[in-house]
C-alpha positions in Angstrom: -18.7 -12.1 41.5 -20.9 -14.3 43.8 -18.7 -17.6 42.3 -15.5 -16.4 43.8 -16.7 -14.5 46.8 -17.7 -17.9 47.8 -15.0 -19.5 47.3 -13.2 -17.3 48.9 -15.4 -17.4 52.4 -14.5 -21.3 52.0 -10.7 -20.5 52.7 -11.4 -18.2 55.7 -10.7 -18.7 59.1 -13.3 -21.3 61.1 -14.2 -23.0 57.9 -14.5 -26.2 56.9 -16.1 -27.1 60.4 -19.4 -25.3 60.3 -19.9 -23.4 64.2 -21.8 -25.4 66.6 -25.7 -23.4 67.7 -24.2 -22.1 71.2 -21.6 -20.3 69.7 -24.0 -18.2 67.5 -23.7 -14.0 69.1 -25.2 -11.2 68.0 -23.0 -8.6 66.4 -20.7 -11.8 65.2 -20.3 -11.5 61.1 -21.1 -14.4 58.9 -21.0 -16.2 54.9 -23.6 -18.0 53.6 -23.3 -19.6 49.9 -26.5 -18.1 48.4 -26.9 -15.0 50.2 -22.6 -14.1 50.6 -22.2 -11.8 54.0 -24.0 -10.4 56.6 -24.2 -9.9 60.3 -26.3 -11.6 62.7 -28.5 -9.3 64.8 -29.8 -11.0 67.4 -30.2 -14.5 68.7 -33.9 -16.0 69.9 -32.8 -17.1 73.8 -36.0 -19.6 73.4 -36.1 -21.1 70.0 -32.3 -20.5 68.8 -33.6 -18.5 65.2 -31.3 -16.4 64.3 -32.0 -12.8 62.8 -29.5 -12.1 59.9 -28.6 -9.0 57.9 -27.8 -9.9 54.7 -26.5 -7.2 52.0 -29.8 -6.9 50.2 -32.0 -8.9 52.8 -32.2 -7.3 56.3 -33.3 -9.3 59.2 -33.8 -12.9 57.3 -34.9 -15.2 60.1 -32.6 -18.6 60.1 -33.5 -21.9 61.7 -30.7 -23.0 64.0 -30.3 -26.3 62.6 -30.0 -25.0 58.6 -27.7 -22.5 60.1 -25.5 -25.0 61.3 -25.1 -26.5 58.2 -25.0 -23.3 56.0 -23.2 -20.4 58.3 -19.5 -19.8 58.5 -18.6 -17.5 61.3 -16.3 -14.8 60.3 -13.5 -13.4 63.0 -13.4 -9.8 63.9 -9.8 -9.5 61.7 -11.5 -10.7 58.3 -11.8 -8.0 55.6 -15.3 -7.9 56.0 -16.0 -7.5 59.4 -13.6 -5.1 59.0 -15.3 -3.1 56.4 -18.2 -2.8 58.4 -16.6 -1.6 61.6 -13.2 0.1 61.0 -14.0 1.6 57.2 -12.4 4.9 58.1 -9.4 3.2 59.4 -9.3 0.8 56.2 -9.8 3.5 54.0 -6.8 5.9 55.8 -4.5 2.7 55.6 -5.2 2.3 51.7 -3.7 5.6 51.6 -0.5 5.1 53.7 -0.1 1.7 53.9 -1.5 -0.1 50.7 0.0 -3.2 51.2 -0.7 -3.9 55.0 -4.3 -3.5 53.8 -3.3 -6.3 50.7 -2.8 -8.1 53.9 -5.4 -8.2 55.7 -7.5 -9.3 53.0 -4.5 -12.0 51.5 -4.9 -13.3 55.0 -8.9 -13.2 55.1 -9.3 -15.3 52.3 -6.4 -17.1 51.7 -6.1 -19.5 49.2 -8.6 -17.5 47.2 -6.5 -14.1 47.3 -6.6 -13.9 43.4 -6.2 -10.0 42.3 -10.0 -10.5 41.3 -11.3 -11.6 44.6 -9.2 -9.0 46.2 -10.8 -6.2 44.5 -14.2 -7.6 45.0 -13.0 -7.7 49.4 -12.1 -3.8 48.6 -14.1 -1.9 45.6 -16.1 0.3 46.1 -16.4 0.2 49.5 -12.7 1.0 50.7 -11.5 1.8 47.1 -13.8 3.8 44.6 -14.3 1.6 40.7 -12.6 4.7 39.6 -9.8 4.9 41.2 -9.0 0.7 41.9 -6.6 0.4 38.4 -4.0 2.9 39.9 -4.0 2.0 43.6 -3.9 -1.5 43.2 -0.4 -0.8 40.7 1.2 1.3 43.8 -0.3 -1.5 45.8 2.1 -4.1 44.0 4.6 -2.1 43.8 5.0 -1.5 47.6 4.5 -5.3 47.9 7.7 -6.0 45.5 9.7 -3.5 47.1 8.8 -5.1 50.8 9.8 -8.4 49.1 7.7 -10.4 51.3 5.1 -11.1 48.9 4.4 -13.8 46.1 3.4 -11.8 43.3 1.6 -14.4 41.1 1.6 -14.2 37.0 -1.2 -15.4 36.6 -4.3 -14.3 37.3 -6.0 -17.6 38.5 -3.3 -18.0 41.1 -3.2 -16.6 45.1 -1.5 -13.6 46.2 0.6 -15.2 49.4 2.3 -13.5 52.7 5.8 -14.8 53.0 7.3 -15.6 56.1 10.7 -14.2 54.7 12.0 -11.7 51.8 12.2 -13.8 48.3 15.6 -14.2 47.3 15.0 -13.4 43.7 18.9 -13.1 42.6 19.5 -16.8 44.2 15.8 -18.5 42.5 16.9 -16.6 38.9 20.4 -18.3 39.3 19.2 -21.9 40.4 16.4 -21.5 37.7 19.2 -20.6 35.1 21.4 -23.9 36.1 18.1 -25.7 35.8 17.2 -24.7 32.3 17.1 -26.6 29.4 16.9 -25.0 25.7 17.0 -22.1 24.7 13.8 -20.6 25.1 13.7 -21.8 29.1 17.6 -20.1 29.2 16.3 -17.1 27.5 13.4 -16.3 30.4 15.8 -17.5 32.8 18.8 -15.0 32.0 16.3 -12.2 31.6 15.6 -12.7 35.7 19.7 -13.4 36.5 20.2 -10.1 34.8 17.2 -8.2 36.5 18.1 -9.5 40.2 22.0 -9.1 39.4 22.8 -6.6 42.0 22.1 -9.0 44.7 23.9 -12.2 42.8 26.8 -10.0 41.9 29.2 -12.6 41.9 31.8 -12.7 38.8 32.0 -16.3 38.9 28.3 -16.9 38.3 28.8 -14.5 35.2 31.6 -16.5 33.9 29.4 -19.9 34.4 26.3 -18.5 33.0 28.6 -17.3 29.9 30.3 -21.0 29.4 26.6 -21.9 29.4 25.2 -19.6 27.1 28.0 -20.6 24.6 27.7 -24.4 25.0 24.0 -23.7 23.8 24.9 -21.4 21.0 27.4 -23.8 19.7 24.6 -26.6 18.8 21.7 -24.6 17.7 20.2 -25.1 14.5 20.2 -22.6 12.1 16.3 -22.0 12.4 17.2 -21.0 15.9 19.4 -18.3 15.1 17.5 -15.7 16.6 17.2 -17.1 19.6 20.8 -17.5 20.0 21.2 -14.2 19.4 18.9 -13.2 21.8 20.9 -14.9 24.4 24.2 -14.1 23.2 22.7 -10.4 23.8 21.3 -11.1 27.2 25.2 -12.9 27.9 26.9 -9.7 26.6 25.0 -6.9 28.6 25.5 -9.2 31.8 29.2 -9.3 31.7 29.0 -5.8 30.7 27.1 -5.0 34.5 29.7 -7.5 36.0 32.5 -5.8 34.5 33.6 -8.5 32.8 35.2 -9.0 29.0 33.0 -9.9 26.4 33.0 -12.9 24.5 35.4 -13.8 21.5 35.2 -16.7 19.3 32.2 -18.2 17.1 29.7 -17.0 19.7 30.5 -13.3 19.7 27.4 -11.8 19.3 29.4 -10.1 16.0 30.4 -13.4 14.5 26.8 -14.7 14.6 25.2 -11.9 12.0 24.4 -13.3 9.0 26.5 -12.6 6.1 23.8 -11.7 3.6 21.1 -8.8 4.0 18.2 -10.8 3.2 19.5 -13.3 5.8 20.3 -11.1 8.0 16.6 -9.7 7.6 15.2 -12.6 7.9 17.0 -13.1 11.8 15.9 -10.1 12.8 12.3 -9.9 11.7 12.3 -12.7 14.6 14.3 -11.3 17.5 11.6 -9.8 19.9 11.0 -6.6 21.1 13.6 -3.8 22.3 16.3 -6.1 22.0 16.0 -5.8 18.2 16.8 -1.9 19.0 19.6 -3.3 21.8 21.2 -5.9 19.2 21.9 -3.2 16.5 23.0 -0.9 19.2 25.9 -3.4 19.7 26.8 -3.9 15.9 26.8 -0.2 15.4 29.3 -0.2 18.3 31.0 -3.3 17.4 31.5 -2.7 13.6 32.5 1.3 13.1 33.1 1.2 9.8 31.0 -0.9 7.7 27.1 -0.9 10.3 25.7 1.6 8.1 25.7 0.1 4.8 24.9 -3.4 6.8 21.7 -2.1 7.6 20.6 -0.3 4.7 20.9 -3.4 2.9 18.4 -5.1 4.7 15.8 -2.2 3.9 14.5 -4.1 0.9 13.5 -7.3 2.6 12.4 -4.9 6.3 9.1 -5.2 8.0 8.1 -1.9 9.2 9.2 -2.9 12.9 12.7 -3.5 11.8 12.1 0.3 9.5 11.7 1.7 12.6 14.7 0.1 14.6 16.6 1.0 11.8 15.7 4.4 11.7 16.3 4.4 15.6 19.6 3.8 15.4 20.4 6.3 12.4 18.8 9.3 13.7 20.5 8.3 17.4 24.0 9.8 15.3 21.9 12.1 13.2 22.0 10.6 10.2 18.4 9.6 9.1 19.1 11.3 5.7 20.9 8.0 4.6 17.4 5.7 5.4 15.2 8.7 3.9 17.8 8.4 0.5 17.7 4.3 0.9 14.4 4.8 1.4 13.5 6.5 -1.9 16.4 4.0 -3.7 13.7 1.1 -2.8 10.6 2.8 -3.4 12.0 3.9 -7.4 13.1 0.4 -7.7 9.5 -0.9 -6.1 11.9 -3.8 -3.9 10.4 -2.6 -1.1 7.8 -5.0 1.1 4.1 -3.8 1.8 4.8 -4.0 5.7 7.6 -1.3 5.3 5.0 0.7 3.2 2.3 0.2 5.3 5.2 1.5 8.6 5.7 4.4 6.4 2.3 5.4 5.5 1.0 4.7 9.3 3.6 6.8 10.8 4.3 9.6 8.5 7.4 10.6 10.3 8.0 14.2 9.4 11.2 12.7 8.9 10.3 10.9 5.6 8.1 13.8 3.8 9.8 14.2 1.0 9.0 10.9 0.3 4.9 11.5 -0.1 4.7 11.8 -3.5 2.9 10.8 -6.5 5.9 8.0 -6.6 5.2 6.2 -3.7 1.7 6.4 -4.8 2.9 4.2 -7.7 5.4 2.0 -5.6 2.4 1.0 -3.5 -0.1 0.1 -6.1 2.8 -2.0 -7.9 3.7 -3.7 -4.7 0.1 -4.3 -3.9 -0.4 -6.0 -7.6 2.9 -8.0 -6.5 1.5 -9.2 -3.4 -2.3 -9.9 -4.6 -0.7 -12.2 -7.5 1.7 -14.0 -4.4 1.4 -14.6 -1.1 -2.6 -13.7 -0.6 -2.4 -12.6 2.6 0.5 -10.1 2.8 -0.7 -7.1 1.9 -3.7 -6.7 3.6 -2.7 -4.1 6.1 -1.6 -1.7 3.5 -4.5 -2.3 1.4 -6.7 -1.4 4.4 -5.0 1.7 5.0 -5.4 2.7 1.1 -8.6 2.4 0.6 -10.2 3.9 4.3 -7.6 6.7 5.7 -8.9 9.3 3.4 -6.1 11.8 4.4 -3.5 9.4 3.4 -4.0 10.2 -0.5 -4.1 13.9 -0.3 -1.0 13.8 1.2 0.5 11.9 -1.1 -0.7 14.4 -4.0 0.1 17.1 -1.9 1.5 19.8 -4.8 1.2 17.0 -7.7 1.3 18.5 -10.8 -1.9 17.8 -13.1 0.1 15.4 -15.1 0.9 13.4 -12.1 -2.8 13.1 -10.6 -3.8 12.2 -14.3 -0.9 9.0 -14.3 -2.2 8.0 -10.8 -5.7 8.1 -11.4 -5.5 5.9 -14.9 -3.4 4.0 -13.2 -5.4 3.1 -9.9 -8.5 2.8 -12.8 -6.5 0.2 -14.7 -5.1 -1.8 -11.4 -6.8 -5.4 -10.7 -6.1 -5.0 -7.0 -8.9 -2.6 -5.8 -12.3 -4.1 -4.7 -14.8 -2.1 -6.7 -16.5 -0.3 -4.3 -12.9 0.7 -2.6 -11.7 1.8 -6.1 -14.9 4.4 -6.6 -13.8 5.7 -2.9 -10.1 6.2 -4.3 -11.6 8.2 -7.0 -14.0 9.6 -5.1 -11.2 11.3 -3.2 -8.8 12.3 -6.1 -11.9 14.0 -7.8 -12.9 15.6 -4.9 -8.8 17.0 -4.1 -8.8 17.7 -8.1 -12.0 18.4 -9.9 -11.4 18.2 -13.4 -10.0 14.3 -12.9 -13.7 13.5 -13.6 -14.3 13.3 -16.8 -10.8 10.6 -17.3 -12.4 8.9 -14.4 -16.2 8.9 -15.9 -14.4 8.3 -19.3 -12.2 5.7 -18.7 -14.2 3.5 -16.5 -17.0 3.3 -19.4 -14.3 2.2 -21.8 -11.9 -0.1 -19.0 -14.2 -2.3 -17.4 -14.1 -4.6 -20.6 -11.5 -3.5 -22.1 -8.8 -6.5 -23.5 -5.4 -6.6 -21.7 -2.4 -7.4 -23.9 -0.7 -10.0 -21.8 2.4 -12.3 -22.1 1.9 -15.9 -22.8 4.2 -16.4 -20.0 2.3 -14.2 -17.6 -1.2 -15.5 -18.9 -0.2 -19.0 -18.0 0.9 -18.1 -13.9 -2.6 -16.5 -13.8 -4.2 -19.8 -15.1 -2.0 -21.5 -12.8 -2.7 -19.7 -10.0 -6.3 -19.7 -10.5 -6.0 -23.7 -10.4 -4.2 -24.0 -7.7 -7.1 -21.7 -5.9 -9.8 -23.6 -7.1 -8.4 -27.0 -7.0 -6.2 -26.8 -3.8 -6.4 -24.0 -1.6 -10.2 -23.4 -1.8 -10.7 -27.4 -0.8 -8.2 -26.7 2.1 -9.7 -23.7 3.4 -13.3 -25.7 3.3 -11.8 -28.8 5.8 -10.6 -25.7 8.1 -13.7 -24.6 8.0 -15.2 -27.7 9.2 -13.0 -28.8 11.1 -13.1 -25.0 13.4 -16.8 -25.4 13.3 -16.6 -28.7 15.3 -14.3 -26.5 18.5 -18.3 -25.3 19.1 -19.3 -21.9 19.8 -18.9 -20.1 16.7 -19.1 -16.6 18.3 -15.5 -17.2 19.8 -14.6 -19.7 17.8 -11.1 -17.8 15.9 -10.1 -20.5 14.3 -13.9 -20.9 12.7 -13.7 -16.7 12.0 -10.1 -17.0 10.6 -10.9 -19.7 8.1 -14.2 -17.7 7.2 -11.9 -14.2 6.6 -9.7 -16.5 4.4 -12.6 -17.9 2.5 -13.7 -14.6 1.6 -10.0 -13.7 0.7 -9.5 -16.8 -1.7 -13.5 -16.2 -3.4 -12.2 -13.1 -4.1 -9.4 -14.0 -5.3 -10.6 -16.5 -7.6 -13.4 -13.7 -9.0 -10.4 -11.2 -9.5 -8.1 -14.2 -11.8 -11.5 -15.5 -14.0 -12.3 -12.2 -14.5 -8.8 -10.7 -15.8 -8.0 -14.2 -17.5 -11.3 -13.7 -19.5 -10.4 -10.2 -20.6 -6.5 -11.0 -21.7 -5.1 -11.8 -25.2 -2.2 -13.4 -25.2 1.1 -12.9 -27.5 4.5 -13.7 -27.4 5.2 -10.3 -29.2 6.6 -11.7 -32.5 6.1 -9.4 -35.5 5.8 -6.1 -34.3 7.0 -3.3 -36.0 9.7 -1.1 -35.0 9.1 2.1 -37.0 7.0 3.2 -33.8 7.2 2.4 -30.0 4.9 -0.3 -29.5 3.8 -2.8 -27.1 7.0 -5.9 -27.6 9.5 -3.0 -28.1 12.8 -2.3 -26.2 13.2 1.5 -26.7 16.6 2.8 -26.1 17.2 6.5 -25.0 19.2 9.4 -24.1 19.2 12.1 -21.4 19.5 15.5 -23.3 20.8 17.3 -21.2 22.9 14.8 -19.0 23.8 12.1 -21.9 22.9 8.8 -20.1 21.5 6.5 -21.7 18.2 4.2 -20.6 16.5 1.2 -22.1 13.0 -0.2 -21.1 11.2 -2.9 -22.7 7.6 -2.2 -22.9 5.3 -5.9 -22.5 1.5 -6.8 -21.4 -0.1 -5.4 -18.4 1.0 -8.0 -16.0 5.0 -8.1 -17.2 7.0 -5.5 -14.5 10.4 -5.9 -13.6 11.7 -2.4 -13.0 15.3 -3.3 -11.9 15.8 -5.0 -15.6 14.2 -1.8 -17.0 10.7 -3.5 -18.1 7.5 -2.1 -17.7 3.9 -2.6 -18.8 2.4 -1.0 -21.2 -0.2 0.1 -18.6 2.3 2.7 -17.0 2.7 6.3 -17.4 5.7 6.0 -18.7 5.1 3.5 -21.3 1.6 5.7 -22.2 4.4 8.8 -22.8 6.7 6.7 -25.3 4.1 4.4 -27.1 3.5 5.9 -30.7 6.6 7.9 -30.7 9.4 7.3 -34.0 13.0 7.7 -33.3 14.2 10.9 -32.9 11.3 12.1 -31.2 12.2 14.4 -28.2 10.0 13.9 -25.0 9.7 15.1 -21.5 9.4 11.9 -18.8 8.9 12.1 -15.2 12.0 11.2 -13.1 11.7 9.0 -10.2 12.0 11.3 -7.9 9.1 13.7 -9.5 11.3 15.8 -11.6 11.1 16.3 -15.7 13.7 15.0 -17.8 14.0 15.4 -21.4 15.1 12.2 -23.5 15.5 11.5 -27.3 14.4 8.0 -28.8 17.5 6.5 -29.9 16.3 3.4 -31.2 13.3 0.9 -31.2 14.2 -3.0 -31.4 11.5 -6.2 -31.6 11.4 -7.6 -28.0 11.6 -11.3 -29.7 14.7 -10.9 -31.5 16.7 -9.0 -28.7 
């Protein structure tokens, strides 16, 4: 703290003209730039030395002709003079009057009030360590409420004394009309609408909204959200002016997107509670249709908007639709690993009956999804997997042995799992369900080699892939590398330690692709026989007992499109048909975790379908 409690002597009064020898007392306070404050004792009537106490060096003797150049006198009013002599009275008016005390030391050292320097002038002396983070808020807030303070934002800038209230309501208006795009309008409307009470005047309101409109009219499309933002901020200030709302292209209604990954897309980037505020207003604006609107964008939802969505369902009492749209995406696996990662985090007791074995098997197929795509995107959800140990249990919770035994070949069989995270997956299912040992001991002796049956098709995007890593995005990553390591000082360097954590992502990435691409076989399926399910089959069947009918097409280990009813040949469900003639009765596992009972109807070759 010496730097700043130097700098902050330098601003105090009698500075910058160092006090001539006769005005030297004793009992008068003092700074010096190397030894901070002190107090001089006593003056030598026949040399001029002066006796200084210093914190920390009691009674230094000082030459009157260094002292000249090196002392600044302090006044009796300075904040430490005052400490000294009146710390019972400081310390009874940082009880009643916090900010007359912020006073006192904004006008001690001036220019150099910064929050920082301020503590230092107060803690521990006046204010205990302990205690500094709460007085210092009340302290604030009794100097916003007296309005005769500048408040800075930033915490390199002074704390000022104003010699008149701020007129916050008049500097939010004038810094509105000054403005220009859409991000400056944005802040600047937030402070019109926080300060409104003293504008109050409807014809401001009805300027501010031909404004906000004129700006909405000629935004690009990739600033959408921010239009939206403002078009809110517009609407809930006519709203407090009692004013009508808008009509025409600019109504906050007409400006939703017309599709739900669109509309998804908008609102991933509208910030934080006016995301909640902004669906408020459509559920009010559009009665009929704002649930289904918002359901629809479930599939494409980060787990921010999951929780907004929720919000504003359970604010009517009707979370049951998002818990039921919820398990609609998670059976169909179009569900993103941020939702899944939201839902996992959270475990709202709202969403139980949604920890089951199934979203055990949504999440490792989304995971696979993501791993063979964007490389980055499901690393949250990944983390969470593998290192919050109570997450699987509760997702077995009850699971029938059958279940465990689907989910534990399954997470044996997945590409996505580091090794070492895999064994601790295991590790954890074994320990929850003993006799899962010997299929894990088992199957990992026979899986690690083991040949995957894969498409030509899907064979080739894994080639593909693995060229672009090595050829393209490896090279890249290796200039950001160098290029962060030339910003200097590695140890908080991000860009050098982002570029490092990608490296490690993409080596990975590349061991992962040589190693499955070395253990697949590729086929295009032709010539397989239909007497039996097999892999290259389409297998039609019937519900017993309700009569409808399914298909699923069974391919290689990397071929998965559940919403056109194919699977791989990897799953549980394709395990339970595989080997099976027509006519064969069998009992499948529902999406949901129920039993069914379905009859092979018929077996067709995949390459003459």
């Amino acid at each position: 703290m010496a730097a700043s409690t130097d700098s902050s002597a330098s601003s105090t009064d009698n500075t910058n003209a160092f006090a001539a020898p006769n005005t030297y007392t004793a009992g008068t306070y003092c700074y010096h730039r190397s030894w901070g404050y002190g107090r001089i004792r006593e003056v030598s009537e026949a040399t001029g030395h002066l006796s200084i106490d210093f914190k920390g060096k009691p009674g230094h003797s000082m030459a009157p002709d260094y002292a000249v150049q090196s002392l600044v006198l302090l006044p009796d009013s300075h904040i430490y003079a005052q400490k000294s002599e009146k710390a019972a009275a400081l310390k009874e008016m940082a009880a009643k009057d916090p900010a007359a005390l912020v006073t006192i030391v904004i006008h001690s050292l001036k220019a150099q009030a910064t929050a920082e320097n301020i503590q230092t002038a107060l803690s521990p002396e006046v204010i205990p360590a302990t205690e500094w983070k709460k007085w210092w808020e009340g302290a604030k807030r009794a100097m916003k409420k007296d309005g005769t303070y500048y408040i800075p934002t930033k915490k390199t800038e002074a704390f000022k004394v104003l010699s008149a209230p701020i007129q916050a309501g008049s500097d939010a208006l004038a810094q509105f009309r000054a403005a220009t795009g859409v991000e400056a309008q944005l802040l600047a409307l937030g402070a019109v609408a926080k300060n409104w009470t003293e504008i109050a005047d409807p014809a401001a309101a009805a300027e501010i909204a031909t404004v906000v409109e004129s700006t909405i009219s000629k935004l690009p499309k990739s600033l959408l959200a921010k239009g939206i933002e403002l078009a809110l901020l517009r609407d809930e200030l006519l709203v407090t002016a009692g004013q009508p709302p808008v009509t025409g292209p600019t109504a906050l209604l007409n400006l939703v997107p017309t599709t739900p990954k669109g509309f998804a897309e908008i609102l991933e980037k509208i910030t934080g509670t006016r995301q909640i505020r902004f669906l408020t207003l459509i559920q009010a604006g559009r009665p009929d249709d704002w649930a289904a609107l918002l359901l629809q964008i479930l599939p494409f939802a980060n787990g921010r908007m999951g929780d907004s969505v929720t919000t504003i369902f359970a604010s009517v009492e009707r979370h049951q639709e998002v818990v039921d749209a919820l398990r609609r995406i998670l059976r169909e696996r179009a569900v993103t690993s941020d939702l899944l990662f939201w839902l996992c985090k959270n475990r709202d007791i709202v969403f139980a009956s949604l920890f089951t074995p199934q979203l055990v098997m949504a999440i490792l197929s989304v995971l696979e999804k993501d791993q063979f795509g964007d490389l980055k995107k499901g690393t949250k959800l990944y983390d969470l997997v593998h290192s919050d140990r109570e997450l699987m249990a509760t997702l077995l919770k009850g699971a029938s042995s059958e279940d465990v035994r689907d989910i534990t070949r399954a997470i044996i069989l997945s590409p996505v799992f580091k090794e070492l995270d895999k064994r601790s997956l295991l590790a954890i299912i074994i320990k929850l369900y003993p006799d899962m040992q010997e299929l894990v001991v088992g199957d990992r002796m026979s899986s690690d080699d083991a040949t995957l049956i894969v498409s030509w098709d899907s064979l080739q995007r894994r080639k593909a892939e693995l060229e672009e890593v090595i050829t393209k995005k490896i090279p890249e990553n290796s200039k950001e590398i160098g290029i962060a390591r030339s910003y200097g000082d590695l140890r908080e360097n991000h860009e050098f330690k982002a570029a490092k954590e990608m490296q490690t992502v993409l080596m990975k990435r590349k061991a992962e692709l040589e190693s499955m691409i070395v253990r697949a076989q590729g086929t295009d399926f032709s010539g397989v026989e239909t007497n039996l399910v097999n892999i290259g089959t389409i297998v039609d069947l019937v519900d017993i007992d309700k009569g409808d009918k399914l298909t699923y097409t069974i391919l290689g280990a990397w071929d998965s499109d559940p919403a056109q009813g194919v699977i791989s040949y990897l799953t549980a469900l394709a395990q339970a048909l595989i080997k099976l003639p027509v006519g064969e009765i069998v009992e499948l596992q529902t999406e949901d975790g129920g039993k069914r009972k379905v009859r092979i109807e018929a077996i067709r070759n995949y390459k003459t379908k």
